[in-house]
C-alpha positions in Angstrom: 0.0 0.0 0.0 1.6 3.6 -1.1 1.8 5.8 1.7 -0.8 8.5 0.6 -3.0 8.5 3.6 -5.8 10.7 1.7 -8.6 12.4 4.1 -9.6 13.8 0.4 -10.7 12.6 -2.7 -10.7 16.1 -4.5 -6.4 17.0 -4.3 -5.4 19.7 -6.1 -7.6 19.0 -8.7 -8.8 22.5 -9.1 -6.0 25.2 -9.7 -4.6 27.4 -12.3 -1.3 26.3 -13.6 1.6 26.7 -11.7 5.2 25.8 -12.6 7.1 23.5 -10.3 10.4 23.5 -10.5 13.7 21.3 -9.6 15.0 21.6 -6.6 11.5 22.0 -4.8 13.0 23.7 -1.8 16.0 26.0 -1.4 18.7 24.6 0.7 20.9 21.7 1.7 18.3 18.7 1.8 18.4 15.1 1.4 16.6 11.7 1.6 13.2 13.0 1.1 10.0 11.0 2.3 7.4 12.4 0.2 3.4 11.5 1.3 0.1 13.2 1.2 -1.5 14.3 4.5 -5.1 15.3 3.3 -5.0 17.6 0.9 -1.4 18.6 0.6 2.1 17.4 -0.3 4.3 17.0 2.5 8.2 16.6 1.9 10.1 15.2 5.0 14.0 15.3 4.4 17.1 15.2 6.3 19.1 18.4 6.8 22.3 17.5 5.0 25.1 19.4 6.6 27.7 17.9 9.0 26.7 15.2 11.4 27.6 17.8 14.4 24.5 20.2 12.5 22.5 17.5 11.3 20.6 17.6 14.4 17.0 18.5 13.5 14.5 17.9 11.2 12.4 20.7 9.0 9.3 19.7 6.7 7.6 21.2 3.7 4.0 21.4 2.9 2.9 22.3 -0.3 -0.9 22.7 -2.1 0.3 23.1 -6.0 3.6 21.1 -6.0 5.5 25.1 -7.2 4.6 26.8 -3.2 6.4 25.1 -0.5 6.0 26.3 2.9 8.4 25.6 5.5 8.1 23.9 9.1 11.4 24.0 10.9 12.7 22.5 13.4 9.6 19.7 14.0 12.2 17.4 16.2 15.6 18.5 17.6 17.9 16.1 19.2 17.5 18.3 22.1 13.8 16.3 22.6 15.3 12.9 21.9 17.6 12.2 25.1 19.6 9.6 23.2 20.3 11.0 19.9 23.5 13.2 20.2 24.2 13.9 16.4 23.5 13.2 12.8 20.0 12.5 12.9 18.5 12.0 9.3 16.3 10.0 6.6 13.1 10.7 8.2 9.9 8.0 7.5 6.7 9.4 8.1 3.1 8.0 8.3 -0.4 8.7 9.9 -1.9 6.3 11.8 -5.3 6.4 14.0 -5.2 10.4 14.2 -1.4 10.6 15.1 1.3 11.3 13.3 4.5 9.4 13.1 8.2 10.3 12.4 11.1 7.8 12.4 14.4 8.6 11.9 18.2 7.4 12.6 20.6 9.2 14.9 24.1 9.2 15.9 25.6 7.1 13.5 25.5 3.4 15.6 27.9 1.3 15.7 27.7 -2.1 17.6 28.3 -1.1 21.3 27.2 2.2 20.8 23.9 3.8 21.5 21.5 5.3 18.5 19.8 3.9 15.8 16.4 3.7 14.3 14.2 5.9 16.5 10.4 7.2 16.5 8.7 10.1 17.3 4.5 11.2 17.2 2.5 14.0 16.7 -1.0 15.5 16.6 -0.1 17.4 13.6 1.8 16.9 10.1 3.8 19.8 11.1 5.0 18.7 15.0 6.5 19.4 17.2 7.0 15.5 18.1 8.1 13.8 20.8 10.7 11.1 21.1 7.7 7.9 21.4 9.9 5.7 23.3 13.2 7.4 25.3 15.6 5.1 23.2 16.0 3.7 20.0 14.0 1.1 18.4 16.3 -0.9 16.8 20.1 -0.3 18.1 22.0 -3.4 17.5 23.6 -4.6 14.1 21.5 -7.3 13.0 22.8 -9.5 9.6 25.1 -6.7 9.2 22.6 -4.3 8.3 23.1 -0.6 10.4 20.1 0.4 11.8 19.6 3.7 9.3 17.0 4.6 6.5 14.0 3.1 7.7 11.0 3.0 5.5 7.3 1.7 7.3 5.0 0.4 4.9 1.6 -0.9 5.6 0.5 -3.7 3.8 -3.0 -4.8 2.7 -3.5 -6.6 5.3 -3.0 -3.8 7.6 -0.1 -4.8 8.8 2.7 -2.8 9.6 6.5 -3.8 7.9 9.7 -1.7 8.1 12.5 -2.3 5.7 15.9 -1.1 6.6 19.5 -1.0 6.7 22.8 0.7 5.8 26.3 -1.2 5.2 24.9 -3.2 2.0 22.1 -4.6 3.9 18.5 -4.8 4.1 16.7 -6.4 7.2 12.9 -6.1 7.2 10.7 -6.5 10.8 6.8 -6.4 11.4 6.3 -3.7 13.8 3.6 -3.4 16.6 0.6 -1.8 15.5 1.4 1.4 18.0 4.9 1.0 16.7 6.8 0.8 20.6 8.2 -2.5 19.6 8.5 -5.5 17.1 6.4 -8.5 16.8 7.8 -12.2 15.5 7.1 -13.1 12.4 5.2 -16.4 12.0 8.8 -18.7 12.2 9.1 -16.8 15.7 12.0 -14.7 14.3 12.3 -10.7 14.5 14.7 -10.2 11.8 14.5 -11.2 7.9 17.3 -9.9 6.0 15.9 -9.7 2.3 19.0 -8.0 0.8 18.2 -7.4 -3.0 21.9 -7.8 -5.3 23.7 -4.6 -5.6 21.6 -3.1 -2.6 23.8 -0.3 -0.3 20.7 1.8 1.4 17.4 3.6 1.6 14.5 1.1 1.1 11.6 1.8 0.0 8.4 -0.3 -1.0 4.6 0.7 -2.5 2.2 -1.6 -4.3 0.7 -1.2 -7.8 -1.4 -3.8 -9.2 -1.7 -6.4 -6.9 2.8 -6.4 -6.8 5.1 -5.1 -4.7 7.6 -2.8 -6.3 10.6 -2.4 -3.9 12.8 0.1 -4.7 16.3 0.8 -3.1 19.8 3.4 -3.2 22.8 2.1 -5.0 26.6 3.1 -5.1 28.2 6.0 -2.4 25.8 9.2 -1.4 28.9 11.1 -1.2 29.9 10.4 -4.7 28.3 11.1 -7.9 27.6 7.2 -9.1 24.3 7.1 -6.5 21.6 5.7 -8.3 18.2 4.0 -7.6 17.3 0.5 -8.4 14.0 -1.5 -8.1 12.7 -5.2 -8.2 9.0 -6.7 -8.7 7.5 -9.6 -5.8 4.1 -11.0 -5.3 5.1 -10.8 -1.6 6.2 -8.3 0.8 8.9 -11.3 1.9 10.2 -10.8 -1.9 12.4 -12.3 -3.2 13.7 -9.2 -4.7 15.4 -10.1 -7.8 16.9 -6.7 -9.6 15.0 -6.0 -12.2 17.4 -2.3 -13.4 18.4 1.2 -12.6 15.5 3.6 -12.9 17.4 6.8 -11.7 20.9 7.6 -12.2 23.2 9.9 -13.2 23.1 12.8 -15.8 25.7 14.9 -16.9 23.5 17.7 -18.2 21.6 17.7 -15.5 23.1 16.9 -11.7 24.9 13.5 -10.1 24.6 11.5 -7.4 20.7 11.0 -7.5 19.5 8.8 -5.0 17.7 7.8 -1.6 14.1 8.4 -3.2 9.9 8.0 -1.8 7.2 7.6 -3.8 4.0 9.7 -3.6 1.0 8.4 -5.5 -2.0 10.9 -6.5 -4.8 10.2 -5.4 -7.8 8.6 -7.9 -5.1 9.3 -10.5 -2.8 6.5 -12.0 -0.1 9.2 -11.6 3.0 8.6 -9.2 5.9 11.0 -8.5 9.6 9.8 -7.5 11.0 12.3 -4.7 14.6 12.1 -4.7 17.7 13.7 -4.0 20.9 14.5 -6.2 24.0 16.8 -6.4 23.9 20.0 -8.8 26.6 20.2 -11.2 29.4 21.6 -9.9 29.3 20.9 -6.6 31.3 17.9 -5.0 30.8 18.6 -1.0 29.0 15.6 0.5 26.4 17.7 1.6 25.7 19.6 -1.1 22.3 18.0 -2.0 19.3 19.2 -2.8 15.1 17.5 -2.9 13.8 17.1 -6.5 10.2 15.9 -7.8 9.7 13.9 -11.5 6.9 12.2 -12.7 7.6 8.2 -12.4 5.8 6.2 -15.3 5.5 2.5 -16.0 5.4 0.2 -19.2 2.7 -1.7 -19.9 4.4 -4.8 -18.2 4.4 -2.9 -15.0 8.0 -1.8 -15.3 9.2 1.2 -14.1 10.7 3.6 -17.0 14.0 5.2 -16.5 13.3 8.7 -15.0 14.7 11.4 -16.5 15.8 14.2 -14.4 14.8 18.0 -15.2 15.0 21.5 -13.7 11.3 21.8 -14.4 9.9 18.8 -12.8 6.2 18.4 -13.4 3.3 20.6 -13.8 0.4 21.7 -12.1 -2.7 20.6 -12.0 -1.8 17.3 -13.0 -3.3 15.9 -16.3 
């Protein structure tokens, strides 16, 4: 199930025609988790500067994909006790009226405290508040570290998150008010489902009847970051790599990568919300949020996206 969460059925489908254009929002920002939240666009990234100032999160709301208007500073490491630096890669949902952000912090290694986290609000916008005074998942399980979570609810109504830096890729079912995991059916917590070529930043929606899973290849510092995808009946997988979908472009930037989806509403219409580095620029934090439209063949393959400076238009045809 794509994470749309729609309290509307009517989104931005009334509007003159406004011009969107790439990035979406001025500034340093990376790993975006794109999602609608009743009848806007929300864009939750991390804050890509130095771990020592990565310490917060801001998030952007927009009604006509061109106007973004920002939220800063809806969690600081200042409200989460444990997290001491580099917080980032937020993954954001809705569930039963409350809102819910988790994120990784401090960089774990094994011994050390930090990890996957989560956070809740009565609002989109914050402020949250650390859910559980430590980290979800802290230890390094199947190699995997505990970073780039993505939750994904599945049509059953059950609640997965995929996960994992280092070239791995655990998945766990999570408790339905998210302060814990649950076993799966074998009595295990952990499934590592690690797709070939796979580094980071998972990410997983459903279009007819399949599950598209969708992860970051290659270094985010460098400019060889790409996005790759594979096609399951199962939210288990396997995950067998089907190609690169985002990559890439020397006109245009490099280093594209750690991407959500956002699906539109009563529209067969899906947008890939990504990062990427601007020509010119080589500093590992020098990234920036983009928005293209993400089509699909008539096997239920994903095209290649092709990146732009004009992204897409408004409203959507």
């Amino acid at each position: 199930m794509i994470k749309t969460f729609l309290t509307s059925t009517t989104l931005l489908l009334t509007a003159t025609l406004f011009a969107q254009k790439n990035p979406v929002i001025t500034g340093n920002y990376a790993d975006p988790e794109g999602i609608i939240y009743g009848n806007k666009y929300w864009i939750f990234p991390t804050y890509s500067a130095p771990y020592e100032e990565q310490i917060f999160f801001d998030a952007f709301s927009s009604s006509d994909l061109a106007t973004w208007t920002k939220h800063s500073r809806i969690l600081e490491n200042s409200n989460v006790k444990w997290a001491k630096k580099a917080m980032w890669a937020p993954a954001v949902l809705e569930n039963k009226g409350k809102y819910y952000l988790f994120f990784g912090a401090n960089d774990v290694h094994q011994g050390e405290i930090g990890g996957i986290g989560v956070a809740v609000a009565d609002k989109p916008e914050g402020p949250y508040t650390d859910l559980l005074g430590k980290p979800l998942i802290n230890d390094i399980i199947n190699g995997a570290q505990p970073i780039d979570q993505f939750v994904f609810k599945d049509k059953d109504g059950t609640f997965y998150m995929y996960y994992g830096g280092w070239k791995h890729c655990n998945m766990v079912k999570l408790k339905p008010d998210f302060t814990g995991l649950l076993p799966f059916d074998d009595g295990t917590f952990y499934k590592e489902i690690t797709p070939k070529d796979y580094v980071e930043g998972p990410f997983m929606f459903i279009k007819d009847g399949k599950y598209y899973f969708m992860w970051s290849e290659g270094g985010w510092t460098g400019p060889d970051y790409k996005v790759a995808y594979a096609i399951a009946d199962s939210p288990f997988g396997p995950f067998e790599r089907i190609g690169t979908i985002l990559e890439r472009d020397p006109e245009v930037a490099v280093g594209a990568g750690h991407h959500s989806v956002i699906k539109v509403p009563n529209k067969d219409k899906y947008f890939i919300v990504y990062h990427r580095r601007p020509l010119g620029k080589d500093g590992a934090n020098e990234r920036v949020t983009c928005i293209e439209e993400m089509k699909f063949d008539k096997n239920g393959h994903i095209i290649p996206v092709k990146m732009t400076f004009t992204g897409v238009k408004y409203p959507l045809k």
